[in-house]
N, C-alpha and C positions, 0 to 999 in steps of 0.2 A: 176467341181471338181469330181473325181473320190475314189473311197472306194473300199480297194481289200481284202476282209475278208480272209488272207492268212492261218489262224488258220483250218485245213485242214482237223486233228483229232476232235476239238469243234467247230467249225462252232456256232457263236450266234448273230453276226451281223442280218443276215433277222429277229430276233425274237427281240434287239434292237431300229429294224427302224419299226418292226408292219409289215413285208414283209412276213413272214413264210409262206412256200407252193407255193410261187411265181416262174413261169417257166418262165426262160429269152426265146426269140424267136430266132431264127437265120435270117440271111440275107446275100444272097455271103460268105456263109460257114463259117464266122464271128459270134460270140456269141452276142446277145445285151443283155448291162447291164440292170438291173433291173432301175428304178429311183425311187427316194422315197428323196421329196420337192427339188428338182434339182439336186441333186447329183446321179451320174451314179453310181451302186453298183453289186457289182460282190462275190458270196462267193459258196463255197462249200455245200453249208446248201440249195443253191436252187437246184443244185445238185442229191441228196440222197433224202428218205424218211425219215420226222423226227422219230428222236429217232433209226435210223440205226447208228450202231458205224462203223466208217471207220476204216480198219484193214490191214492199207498196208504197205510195205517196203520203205524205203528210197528214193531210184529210183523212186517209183511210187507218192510217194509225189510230187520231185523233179519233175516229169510231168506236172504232173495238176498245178503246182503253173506255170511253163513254159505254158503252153497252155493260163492259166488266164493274161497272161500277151502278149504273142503274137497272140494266137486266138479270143479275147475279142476285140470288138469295140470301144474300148475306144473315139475314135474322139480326137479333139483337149481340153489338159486338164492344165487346170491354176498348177493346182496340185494334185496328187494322193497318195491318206494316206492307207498305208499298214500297216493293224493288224496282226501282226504278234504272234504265240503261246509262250507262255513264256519256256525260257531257252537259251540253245548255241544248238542246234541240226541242221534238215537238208534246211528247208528253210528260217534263215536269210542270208544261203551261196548261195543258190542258186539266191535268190533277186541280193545278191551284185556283183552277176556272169554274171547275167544277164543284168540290166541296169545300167544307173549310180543313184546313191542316190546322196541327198543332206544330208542325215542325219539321225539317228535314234533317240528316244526317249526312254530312260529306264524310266518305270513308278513301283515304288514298295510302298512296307508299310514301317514304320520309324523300325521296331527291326530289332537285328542284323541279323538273320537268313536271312531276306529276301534281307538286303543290301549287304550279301554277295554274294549272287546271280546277284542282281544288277551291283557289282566287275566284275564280271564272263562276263559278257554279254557288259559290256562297254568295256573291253579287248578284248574278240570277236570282237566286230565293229572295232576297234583298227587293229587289226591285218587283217581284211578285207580292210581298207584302209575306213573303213566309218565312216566320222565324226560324235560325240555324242553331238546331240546338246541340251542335258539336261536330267536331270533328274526332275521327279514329284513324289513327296509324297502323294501320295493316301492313306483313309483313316486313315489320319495324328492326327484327332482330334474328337471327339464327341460333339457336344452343346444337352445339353436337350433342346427341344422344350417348355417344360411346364416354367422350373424353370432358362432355361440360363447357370446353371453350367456347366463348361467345363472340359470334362474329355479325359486324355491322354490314350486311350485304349492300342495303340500298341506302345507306346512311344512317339515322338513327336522330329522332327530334325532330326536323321538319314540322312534322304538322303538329307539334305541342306549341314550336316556334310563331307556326300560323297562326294555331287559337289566337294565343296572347295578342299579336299584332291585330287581328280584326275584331278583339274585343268576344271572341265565342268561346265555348267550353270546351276542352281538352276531355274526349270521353275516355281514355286511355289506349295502348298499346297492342297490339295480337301478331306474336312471332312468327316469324317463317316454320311452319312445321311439319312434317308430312302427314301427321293424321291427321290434319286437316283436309290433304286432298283424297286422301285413304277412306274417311269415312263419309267426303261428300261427294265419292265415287260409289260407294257401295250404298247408299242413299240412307245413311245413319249418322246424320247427323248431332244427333242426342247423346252420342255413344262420346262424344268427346270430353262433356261435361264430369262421365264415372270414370274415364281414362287414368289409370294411375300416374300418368306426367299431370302431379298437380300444379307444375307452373303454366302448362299450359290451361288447363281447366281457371285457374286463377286469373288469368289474366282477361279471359273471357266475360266471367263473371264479376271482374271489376267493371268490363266496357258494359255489360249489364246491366249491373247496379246502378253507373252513374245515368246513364242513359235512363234509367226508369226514373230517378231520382228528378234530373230538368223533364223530363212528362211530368211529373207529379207537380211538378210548380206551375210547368204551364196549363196542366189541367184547372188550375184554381183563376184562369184568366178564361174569359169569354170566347165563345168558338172552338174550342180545341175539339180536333177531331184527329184525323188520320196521319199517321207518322213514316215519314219517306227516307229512302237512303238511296243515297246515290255514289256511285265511283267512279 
């Protein structure tokens, strides 16, 4: 499996998987990806020096995202998940220019501000010709840890609400929770899954599940290749 941290301008993928500072090697003029627990990873972020802000034009975006995807050694890969930066700007076009997708992932919070956005960016795919194969509600819900009360911060439903209207899949939910930011600060991100909050761990791997589930269907159609998510 391959990781292409496409987010070009915030690069935080290396600082997610605990990799920060990490310099890929070269071989026969080829990049090798970084690996971090079997997964090949490739981002901008190893790149630059941290806390440098990238400061470039369009064009030059559009390179280096081309470079990471034809000068990168990827080897042979089951599947390769592109983080893409949130919005409609210059490289989810140049992804879809360049290989074939199997599909994107719109990932937002339930108010309306940010599902309209969400709007914006499944019409994008749309009009690229790249199938949207769900939407997920991030940040959907609170549970206090102490007392259990459950509190709807940013609303709650929204983007189940969206699927249904634009006719896309509802990949499920993922709570407001702080190991979440806990352990994609400490760059453990794995550690959430064994976490004994199994409603957290459960709700991940429902968005998991479904999510593999629409790849497995669209893998049985022509061209499927690389799968993108965007926020």
């Amino acid at each position: 499996m391959g990781l292409l941290d496409a987010d070009v301008y915030g690069p935080s993928i290396p600082t997610l998987i605990g990799l920060e500072g990490a310099c890929p090697d070269m071989r026969d003029n080829k990049i090798i990806p970084v690996k971090a627990e079997g997964v090949k990873v490739m981002s901008m972020g190893f790149m630059i020096d941290p806390g440098r802000a990238v400061v470039w034009r369009g064009p030059m975006v559009h390179g280096v995202v081309k470079q990471f995807l034809e000068q990168v050694d990827w080897g042979e890969l089951d599947y390769l998940i592109v983080d893409l930066p949130p919005g409609t700007g210059d490289v989810p076009l140049t992804m879809a220019q360049s290989i074939p997708m199997a599909g994107a992932v719109v990932i937002c919070t339930p108010q309306d501000v940010a599902l309209a956005d969400a709007r914006r960016a499944i019409g994008m795919y749309a009009a690229l010709n790249v199938e949207c194969l769900g939407i997920i509600e991030n940040m959907s819900y609170y549970i206090c840890p102490k007392c259990g009360h459950r509190d709807e911060i940013f609303d709650h439903g929204g983007a189940e609400r969206a699927a249904r209207e634009l006719g896309v899949a509802f990949l499920g939910a993922i709570p407001l929770n702080a190991k979440i930011r806990q352990y994609g600060d400490s760059g453990e991100p794995g550690r959430i899954l064994s976490d004994p909050d199994t409603h957290l761990s459960r709700s991940i791997e429902q968005v998991v599940g479904n999510l593999a589930g629409q790849i497995s269907i669209k893998s049985l159609m022509p061209q499927a290749g690389a799968a993108s998510s965007t926020e």
